[in-house]
N, C-alpha and C positions, 0 to 999 in steps of 0.2 A: 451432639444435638440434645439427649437426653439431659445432658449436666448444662447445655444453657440455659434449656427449658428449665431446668428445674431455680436454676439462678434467677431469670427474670420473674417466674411466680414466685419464690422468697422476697424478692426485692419490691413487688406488688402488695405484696401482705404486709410486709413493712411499713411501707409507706401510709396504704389504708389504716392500717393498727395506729401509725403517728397521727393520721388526719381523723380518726375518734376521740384518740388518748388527748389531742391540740382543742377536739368542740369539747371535752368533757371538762376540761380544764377552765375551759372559758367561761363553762354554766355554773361549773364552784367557784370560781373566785368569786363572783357577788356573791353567793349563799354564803362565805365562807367571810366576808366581809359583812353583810348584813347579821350575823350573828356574834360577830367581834364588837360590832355598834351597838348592838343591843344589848351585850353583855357589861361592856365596857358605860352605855349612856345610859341606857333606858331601862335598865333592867329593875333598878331601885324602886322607881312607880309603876311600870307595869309587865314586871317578870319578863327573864328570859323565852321565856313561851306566850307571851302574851295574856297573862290572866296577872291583873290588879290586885296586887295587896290591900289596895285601899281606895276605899271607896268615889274618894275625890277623884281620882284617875282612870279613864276608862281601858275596859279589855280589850287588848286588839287580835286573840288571836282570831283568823278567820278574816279577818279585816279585809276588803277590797286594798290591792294594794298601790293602783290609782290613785282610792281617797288617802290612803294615810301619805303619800309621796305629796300630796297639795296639802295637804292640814299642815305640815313640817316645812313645807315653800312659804304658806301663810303663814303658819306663826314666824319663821324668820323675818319675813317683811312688813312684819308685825304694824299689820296696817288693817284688814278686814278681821283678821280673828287675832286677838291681844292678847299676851301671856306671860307674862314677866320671864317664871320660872322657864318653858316653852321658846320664848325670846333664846333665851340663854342657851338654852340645850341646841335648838338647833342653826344658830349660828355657826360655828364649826363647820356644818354638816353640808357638803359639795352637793347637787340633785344629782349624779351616781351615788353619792351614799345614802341622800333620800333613799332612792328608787331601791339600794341594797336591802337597806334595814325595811322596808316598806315591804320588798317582796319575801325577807324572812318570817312578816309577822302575818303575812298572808297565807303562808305554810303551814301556820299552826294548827292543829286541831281546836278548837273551840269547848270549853266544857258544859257541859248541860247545865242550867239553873233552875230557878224554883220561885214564883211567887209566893208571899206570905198572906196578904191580903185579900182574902176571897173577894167580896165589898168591893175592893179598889181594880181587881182583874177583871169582875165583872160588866163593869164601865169600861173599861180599857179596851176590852175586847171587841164591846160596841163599836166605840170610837175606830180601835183600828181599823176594824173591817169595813163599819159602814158609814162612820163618821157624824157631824151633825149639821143637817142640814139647816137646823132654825140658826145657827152660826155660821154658816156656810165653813166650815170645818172638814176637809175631804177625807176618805178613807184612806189611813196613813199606807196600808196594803199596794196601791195604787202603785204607789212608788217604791217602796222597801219591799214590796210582793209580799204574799197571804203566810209565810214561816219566817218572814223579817230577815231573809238573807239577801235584800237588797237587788240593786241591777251595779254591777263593775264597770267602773269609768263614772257611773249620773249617781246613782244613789247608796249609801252604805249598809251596811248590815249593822242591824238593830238587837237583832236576839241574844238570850242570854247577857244583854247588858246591864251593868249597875245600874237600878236605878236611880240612886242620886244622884250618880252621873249623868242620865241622858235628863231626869228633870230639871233639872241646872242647864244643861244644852239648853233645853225647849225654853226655860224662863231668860236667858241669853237670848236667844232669838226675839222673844216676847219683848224686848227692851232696848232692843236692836242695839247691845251690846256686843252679839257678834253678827259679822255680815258676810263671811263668806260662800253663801249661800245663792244658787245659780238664780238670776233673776228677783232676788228676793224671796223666792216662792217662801222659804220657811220664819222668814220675818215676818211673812202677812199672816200664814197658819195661824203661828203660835199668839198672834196678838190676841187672836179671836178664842183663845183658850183659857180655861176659869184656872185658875191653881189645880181644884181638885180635878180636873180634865189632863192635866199635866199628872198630878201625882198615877192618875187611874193608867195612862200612856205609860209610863215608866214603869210603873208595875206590872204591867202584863207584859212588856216585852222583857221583862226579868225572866220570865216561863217559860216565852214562847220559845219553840225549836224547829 
């Protein structure tokens, strides 16, 4: 009795230990494919970890990874947000491999940045928080929340991003050269925004954390 019992608890453990080692396995293959993606596509413009060599290209680590799995749907269908180079990258790319690469760059820690422009953070800061009303211009806060990490799935995380890069975003929006943007909302924003309102936005969310 003792030596069945002790067979059938063996044979219990076993099986448990396969049906952890079977879910663990399951949670690494995308992580394990989403970094093979990144390495292998994406790595060139914006590092295997998500931090941009360059400026043109924005940081994704930290990135919601909702929004980055629709920016890579949209630029393939390269119909609301247009990108030659973008085009091409993620053609190839299945939405399982969206979604892999997408939740590897979600993973990453984020690095702290730093505004240079006192002058231009100062305005910015305005703007984000409280926005301007003679423009009717809303507090960018509202939707990206009060430290610019965004709401997951509606809105993105803004902090610590290049700012050339997000001011290019906003003047895109501005020109309704890009449109995939829920509702429009960030086409009508940014119309209503002067250059230097764009430049002040961008620079302060270079800082903020």
């Amino acid at each position: 009795m003792r030596l069945m019992a002790a067979t059938v608890f063996l044979g219990t453990a076993l099986a448990t230990a396969g049906s952890f080692a079977a879910d663990a396995n399951k949670e690494a293959a995308p992580a394990a494919a989403g970094q093979k993606i990144a390495t292998e596509v994406c790595a060139a413009c914006h590092g295997v970890d998500g931090h941009s060599p360059l400026p043109a290209n924005p940081h994704l680590a930290g990135q919601h990874a909702d929004y980055i799995a629709k920016q890579l749907a949209d630029f393939k269908n390269n119909t609301d947000r247009k990108n030659a180079v973008m085009m091409a990258m993620a053609q190839p790319l299945s939405p399982a491999d969206m979604r892999a690469v997408a939740t590897h760059y979600a993973a990453q820690k984020p690095r702290p940045s730093v505004a240079t422009n006192k002058e231009l953070v100062a305005l910015g800061q305005k703007l984000y928080r409280g926005g301007n009303a003679a423009t009717g211009v809303p507090a960018c806060a509202g939707c990206h929340s009060p430290n610019g990490s965004g709401i997951p799935s509606q809105y993105p995380r803004l902090s610590a991003q290049i700012p050339e890069y997000t001011a290019a975003q906003l003047r895109a929006f501005r020109a309704a050269e890009r449109g995939n943007d829920a509702n429009q909302m960030m086409r009508m924003i940014a119309a209503r925004m002067s250059d230097q309102e764009i430049a002040a936005v961008a620079e302060y969310l270079a800082g903020l954390q």
